[in-house]
N, C-alpha and C positions, 0 to 999 in steps of 0.2 A: 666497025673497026675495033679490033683488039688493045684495052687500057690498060696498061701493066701497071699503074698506078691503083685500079681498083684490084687488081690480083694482089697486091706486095698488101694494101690495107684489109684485105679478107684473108690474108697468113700470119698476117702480127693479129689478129684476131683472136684466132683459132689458138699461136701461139700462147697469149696471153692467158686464155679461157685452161689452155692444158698446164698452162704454170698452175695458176689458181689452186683447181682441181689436184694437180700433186701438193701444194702446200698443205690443201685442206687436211687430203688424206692421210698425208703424213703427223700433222697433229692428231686426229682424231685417232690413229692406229698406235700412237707415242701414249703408254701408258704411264711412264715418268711425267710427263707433262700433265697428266688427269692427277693422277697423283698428288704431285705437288701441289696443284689449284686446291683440289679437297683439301689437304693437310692444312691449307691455309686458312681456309674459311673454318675449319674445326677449332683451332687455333683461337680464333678471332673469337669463337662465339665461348669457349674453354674460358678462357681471361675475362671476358663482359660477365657470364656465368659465377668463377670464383669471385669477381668482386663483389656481384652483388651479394655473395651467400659471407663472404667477409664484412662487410657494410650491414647485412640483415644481422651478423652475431654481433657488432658491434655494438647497434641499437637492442638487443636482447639484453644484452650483457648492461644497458645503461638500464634500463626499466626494471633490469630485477634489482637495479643497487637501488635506486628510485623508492620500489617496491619495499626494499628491506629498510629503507631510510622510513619511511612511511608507517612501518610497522614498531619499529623501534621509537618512533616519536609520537605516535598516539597514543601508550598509556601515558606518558607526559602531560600528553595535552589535554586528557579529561580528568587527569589524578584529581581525586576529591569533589568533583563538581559536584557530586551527588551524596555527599559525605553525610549520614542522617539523616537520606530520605528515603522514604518509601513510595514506589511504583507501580502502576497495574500496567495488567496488560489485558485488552477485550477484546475477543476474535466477534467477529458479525459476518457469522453464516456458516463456520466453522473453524477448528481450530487447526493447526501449521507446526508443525514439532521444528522443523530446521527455523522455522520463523524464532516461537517462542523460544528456542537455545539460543537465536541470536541477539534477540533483545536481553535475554538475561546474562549473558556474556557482556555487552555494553554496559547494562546497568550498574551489576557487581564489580564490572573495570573502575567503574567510575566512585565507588563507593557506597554504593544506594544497594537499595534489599529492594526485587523482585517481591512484593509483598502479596500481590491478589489477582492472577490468572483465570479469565471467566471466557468461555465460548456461549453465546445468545444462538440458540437454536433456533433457526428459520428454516420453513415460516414458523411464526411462532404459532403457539397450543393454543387459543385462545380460551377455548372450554376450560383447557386444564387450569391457565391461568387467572380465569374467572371465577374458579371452585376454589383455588388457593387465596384468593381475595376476596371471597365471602365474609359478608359486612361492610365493604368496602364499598366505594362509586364503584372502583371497578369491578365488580363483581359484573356491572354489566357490558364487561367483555365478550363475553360468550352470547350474550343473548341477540333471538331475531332481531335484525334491522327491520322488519316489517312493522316489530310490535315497539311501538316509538312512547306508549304511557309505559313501560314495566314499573311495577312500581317495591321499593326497599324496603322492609318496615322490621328495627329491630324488635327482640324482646321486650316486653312491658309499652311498647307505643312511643317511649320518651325520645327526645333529643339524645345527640351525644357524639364522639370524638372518636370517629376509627383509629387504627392504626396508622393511618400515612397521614394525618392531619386536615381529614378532607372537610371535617364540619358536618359527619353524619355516618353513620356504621352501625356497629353491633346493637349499640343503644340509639339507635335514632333514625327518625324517619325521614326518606326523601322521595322525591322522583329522579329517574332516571331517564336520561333520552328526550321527550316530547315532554315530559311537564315542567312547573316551574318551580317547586321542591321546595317546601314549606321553611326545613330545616335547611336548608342551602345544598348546592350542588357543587362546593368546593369548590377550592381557588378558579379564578378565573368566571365565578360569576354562574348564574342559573339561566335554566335554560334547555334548548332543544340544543344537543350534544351528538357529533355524527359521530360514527365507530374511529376515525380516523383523527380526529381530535381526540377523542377518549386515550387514543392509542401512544395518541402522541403526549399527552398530557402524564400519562402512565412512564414511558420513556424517558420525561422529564425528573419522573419522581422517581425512579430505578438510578439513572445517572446520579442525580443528590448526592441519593445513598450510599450508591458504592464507591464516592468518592468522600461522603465528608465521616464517616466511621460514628464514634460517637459508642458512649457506654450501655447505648439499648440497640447496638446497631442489629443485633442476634434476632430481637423482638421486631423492629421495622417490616416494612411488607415486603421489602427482598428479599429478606431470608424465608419470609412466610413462601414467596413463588419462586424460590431458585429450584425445586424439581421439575417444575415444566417450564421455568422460563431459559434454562442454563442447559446445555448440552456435555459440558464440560467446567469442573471449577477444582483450583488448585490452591493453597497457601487457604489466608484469612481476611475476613473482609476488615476494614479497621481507617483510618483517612490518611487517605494518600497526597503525597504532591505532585503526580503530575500520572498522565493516564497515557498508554499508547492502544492507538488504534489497526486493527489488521481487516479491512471491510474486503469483501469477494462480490461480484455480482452474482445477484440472486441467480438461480437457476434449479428450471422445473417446478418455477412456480406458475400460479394461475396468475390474471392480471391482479385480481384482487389480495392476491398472497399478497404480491410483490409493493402493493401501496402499503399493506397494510405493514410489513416490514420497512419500506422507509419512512411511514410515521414514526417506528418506531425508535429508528435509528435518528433519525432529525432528534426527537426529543430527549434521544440519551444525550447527544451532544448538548443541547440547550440545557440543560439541566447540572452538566460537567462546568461546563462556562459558568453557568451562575454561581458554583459552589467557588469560586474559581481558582479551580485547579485547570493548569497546560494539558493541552492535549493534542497529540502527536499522529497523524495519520501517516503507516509506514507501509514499503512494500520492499521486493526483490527486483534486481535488474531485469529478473525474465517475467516479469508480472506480464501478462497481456490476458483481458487490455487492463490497462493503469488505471488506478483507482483516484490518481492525484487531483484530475480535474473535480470527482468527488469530492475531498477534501477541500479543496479552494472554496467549493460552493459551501460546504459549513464551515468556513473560517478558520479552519485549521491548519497550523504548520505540516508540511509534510516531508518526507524525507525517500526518493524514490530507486535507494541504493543501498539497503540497509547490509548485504553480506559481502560489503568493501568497507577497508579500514573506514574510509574518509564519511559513509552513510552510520556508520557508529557512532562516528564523532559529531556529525551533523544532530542525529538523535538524540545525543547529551546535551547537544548546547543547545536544540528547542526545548527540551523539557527545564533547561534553565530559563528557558525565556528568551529565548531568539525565535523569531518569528521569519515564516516567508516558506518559501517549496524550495528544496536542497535538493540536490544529485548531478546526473547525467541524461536525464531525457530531455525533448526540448519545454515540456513544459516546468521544467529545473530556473529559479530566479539566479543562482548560482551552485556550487560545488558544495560550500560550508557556508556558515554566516559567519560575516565580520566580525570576528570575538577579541580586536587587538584591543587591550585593555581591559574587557570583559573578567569581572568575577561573579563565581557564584555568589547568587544572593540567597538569605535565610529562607 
């Protein structure tokens, strides 16, 4: 039997499906309607775009006042600190020309004279530096570690007083290395002596030097080994108050270069410390990798931001005697040290 009710619902069907069908096509063929939708969403993403590039000059526009406020208040803030003193600076492994400008840029901000610019050539010369210490203990720089009796004996057989005060030299006789050295084997006692205590013992007595000056400093054993111990030396050696440090990792050395260079750089520092004068260990925001955690392990203040105002400032106020690791990395204790109330001291 024929349902006129299932025919009238498969015609609103078909109906409805042909409505559809022209609405769609009539949007999708309506190019004012694409149109406008784009224009909208262009729109949208135009205004999100200007503000942020409004909002970024805004914050531009605050960090360069920031910046010039910064500039303009740290000769202020280190005027004088340094007023009558004199500074070193010692490269260890090589020397850094934008470095060295930037510390004497700080220094002379502050008052102080850049006095004694020295690069330690690594690895070191050994040979070289044990011919230039002839009479000396260290003369037995250079020599085999195999041969552990060598033995020193000056002119005439007698006792007597090197140049670095070791209790045996020119005039005097010892053992070096494996014996027990009649006439003494110098500070620290007699005895079987490894190259790397020698080294460092030697480092100890270089740092002294070219921090405490002194009216025979010309005659001392530093100057006798600054052609093979020195790569680079500027200004005059003379006593300094306060020393900065620029250390590199070694490289292209053998293992035993590489000890034998931080014997020797441990012992400069020990020897800085004793005399005691501050000492600054510094680098650049692009340093990698950082030297600082070196500096931490010898005790040394460090400053890990030296060519921004506020690493300049930091560097004045260790060498006055602020103590702790300054900058921006994370091994930084802070930015500057706490200097409210801080003057320099004589």
């Amino acid at each position: 039997m024929f349902d006129y009710r299932y025919h009238a619902l498969s015609l609103a069907a078909v109906l409805l499906a042909l409505a559809v069908g022209v609405v769609i096509g009539v949007a999708i063929g309506d190019s004012n309607l694409v149109s406008s939708a784009k224009s909208g969403i262009v729109h949208d993403l135009s205004a999100e775009v200007n503000g942020a590039d409004r909002e970024a000059g805004q914050l531009r526009t605050q960090l360069a006042g920031e910046e010039a406020f910064a500039k303009d208040l740290y000769p202020i803030a280190v005027h004088g600190l340094l007023a009558g003193r004199n500074i070193g600076l010692v490269f260890l492994g090589g020397s850094d020309d934008r470095v060295n400008g930037l510390v004497r840029e700080a220094v002379t901000q502050a008052g102080g004279d850049l006095m004694t610019v020295v690069a330690v050539h690594e690895p070191l010369n050994l040979a070289g530096l044990a011919s230039a210490a002839a009479g000396t203990r260290y003369a037995a720089l250079g020599a085999d570690q195999s041969n552990s009796g060598s033995e020193m004996t000056g002119p005439g057989g007698t006792t007597g007083r090197s140049a670095d005060g070791s209790g045996h030299g020119a005039g005097g006789t010892g053992r070096i290395g494996g014996g027990t050295g009649s006439s003494g084997s110098g500070p620290g006692g007699t005895g079987a002596e490894s190259r790397a205590q020698l080294v460092e013992r030697f480092g100890a007595l270089v740092g002294r030097q070219l921090v405490s000056g002194g009216q025979l400093v010309n005659r001392e054993l530093l100057s006798r080994v600054r052609g093979s111990l020195l790569s680079a030396f500027d200004g005059r050696l003379g006593k300094l108050d306060g020393l900065v440090v620029v250390r590199a990792d070694p490289t292209g050395m053998s293992v035993t270069e590489a000890q034998v260079s931080g014997a020797f750089e441990s012992g400069l520092l020990t020897g800085v410390a004793a005399a005691g004068v501050p000492a600054v260990g510094v680098e650049l925001t692009s340093t990698e990798p950082s030297q600082v955690p070196w500096y931490q392990s010898k005790d040394i203040s460090s400053v890990d931001d030296l060519d921004a105002n506020a690493g300049q400032a930091a560097l004045i106020y260790a060498l006055t005697g602020s103590r702790g690791a300054y900058g921006t990395k994370p091994t930084a204790d802070s930015l500057l040290p706490n200097v409210v109330g801080t003057t320099a001291q004589p």
